[in-house]
Steps between C-alpha positions, in 0.01 A plus 500: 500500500163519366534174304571333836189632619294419246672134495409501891158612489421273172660202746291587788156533255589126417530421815161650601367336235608111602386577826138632422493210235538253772292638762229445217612152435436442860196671539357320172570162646396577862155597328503186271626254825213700738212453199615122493441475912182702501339240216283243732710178553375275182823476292631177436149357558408146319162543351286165513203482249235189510225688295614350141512179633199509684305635200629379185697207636370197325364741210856648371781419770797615283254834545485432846884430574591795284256727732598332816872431465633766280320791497416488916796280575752677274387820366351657821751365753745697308386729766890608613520680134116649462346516864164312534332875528619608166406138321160564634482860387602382143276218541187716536588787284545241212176331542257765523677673204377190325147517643530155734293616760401096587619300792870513386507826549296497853775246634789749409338785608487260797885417482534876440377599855703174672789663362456834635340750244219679681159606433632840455766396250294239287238783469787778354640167288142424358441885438852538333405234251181600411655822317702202277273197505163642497244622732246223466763229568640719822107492633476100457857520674370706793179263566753209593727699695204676714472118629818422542592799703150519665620475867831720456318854493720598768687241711710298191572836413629605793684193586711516152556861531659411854711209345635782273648709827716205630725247335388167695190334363178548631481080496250257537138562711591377890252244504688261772475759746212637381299421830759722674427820347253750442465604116711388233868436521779350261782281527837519312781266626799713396793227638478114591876559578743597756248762685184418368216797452210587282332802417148523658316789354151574660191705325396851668265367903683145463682423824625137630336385868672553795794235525788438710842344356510207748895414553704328805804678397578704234225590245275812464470699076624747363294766246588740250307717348518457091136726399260661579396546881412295810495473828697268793333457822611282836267450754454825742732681330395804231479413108805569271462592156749325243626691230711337232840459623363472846640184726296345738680261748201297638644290813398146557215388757306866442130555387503763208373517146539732181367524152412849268345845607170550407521685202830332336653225363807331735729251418760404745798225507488242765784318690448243699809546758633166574415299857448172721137362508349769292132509441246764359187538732243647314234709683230737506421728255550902479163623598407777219447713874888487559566537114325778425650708775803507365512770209313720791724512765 
């Protein structure tokens, strides 16, 4: 009887044991799949270099096409198996632990900050090596990168800290609908396909114009919140805040606009819902009067 027992409870310990084995499977590949989302969209990026061409062209082009085509073209578009981040990281480390602190290393300090490393984190990275590389070479380091991340005291930093709470990308700066907003806003078309969409990601005050979604039948957006926090307003009718997750239905042929909160990031998806003889009418802008009532009431 107590041989059974034991046989039962060794059984049932094995089986406890499978099961917490696989819940940690799981968990250790949701948090390697989530770390791959929250990276900024870059992967799979072809890298296009000019500069060894343009310099040393007619001087050494085997040089050139080696620096160009294989390195860039090759090396540094295997970006699906070392992210463009991490290349940079190694990049920089390398070359100021050799003491390059010339224009090579300015332009990937400069490649560095294009592929998101911030002025927080290339000032721990420089500081890290200097224990290993030297203390002189980490000061020659630092004079570059004061330049390079000059204007990113507090905004750059901001915006890539922000990138890190959602997993669309940030994208590109909205400069075709620039005009249309006040502040700074970005565009990233998330689907060409099927339902097209694209996350539009605005920087704390920025706020489209008033607009209406012009439509004979039909047409009108849709908004969800994906970060951060904004606001929604139509015409006469109170402010609503947007919260990620929250769903705006906008209907066609109504004056309204929306962008971030004051003090916060916002990103939000867009759908354009489908119509006959759709048009956007762009108007007025948000007066900073009507904006600035609206963390008060």
């Amino acid at each position: 009887m107590s041989s059974a027992v034991e046989k039962y409870i060794v059984v049932k310990m094995k089986g406890i044991t499978i099961i917490l084995l696989v819940i940690s499977a799981m968990t250790s590949n949701f948090i390697m799949a989530q770390q791959k989302i929250d990276e900024p969209s870059i992967r799979g990026t072809k890298v296009t270099q000019t500069a060894g061409r343009k310099q040393l062209g007619n001087f050494a082009p085997e040089f050139a096409r080696l620096n160009d085509d294989v390195l860039f073209g090759e090396v540094w578009s295997r970006n699906d198996l070392l992210s463009l981040r991490d290349r940079s990281l190694v990049t920089v480390t390398s070359l100021i632990s050799q003491g390059i602190t010339d224009s090579s290393l300015t332009y990937h300090l400069q490649e560095a900050k294009k592929n998101g490393i911030t002025r927080i984190e290339i000032s721990e990275i420089i500081t890290h090596i200097a224990f290993y590389a030297g203390w002189p070479k980490a000061w020659g380091a630092f004079n570059l990168a004061k330049n390079v991340w000059n204007d990113d005291i507090a905004g750059e930093s901001a915006k890539a800290a922000f990138q890190r709470e959602m997993i669309f990308p940030i994208g590109e700066p909205n400069t075709g609908y620039a005009k249309y907003f006040t502040g700074n806003s970005y565009l990233a078309q998330i689907s060409d396909v099927q339902i097209p969409f694209a996350n539009v990601t605005f920087e704390p005050g920025c706020r489209n114009n008033w607009h209406i979604h012009k439509a004979a039948n039909g047409g009108g957006q849709m908004l969800v919140g994906v970060a951060g926090r904004g606001w929604y307003q139509e015409e006469g009718k109170p402010a609503v805040e947007i919260l990620p997750g929250t769903v705006i239905h906008i209907p066609a042929n109504v004056k309204h606009w929306h962008g971030a909160a004051k003090d916060s990031w916002f990103a939000h998806l867009a759908f354009s819902v489908p119509g006959e003889k759709t048009e956007n009418i762009w108007l007025e802008p948000v007066s900073d009067e009507e904006y600035d009532k609206l963390d008060v009431e």
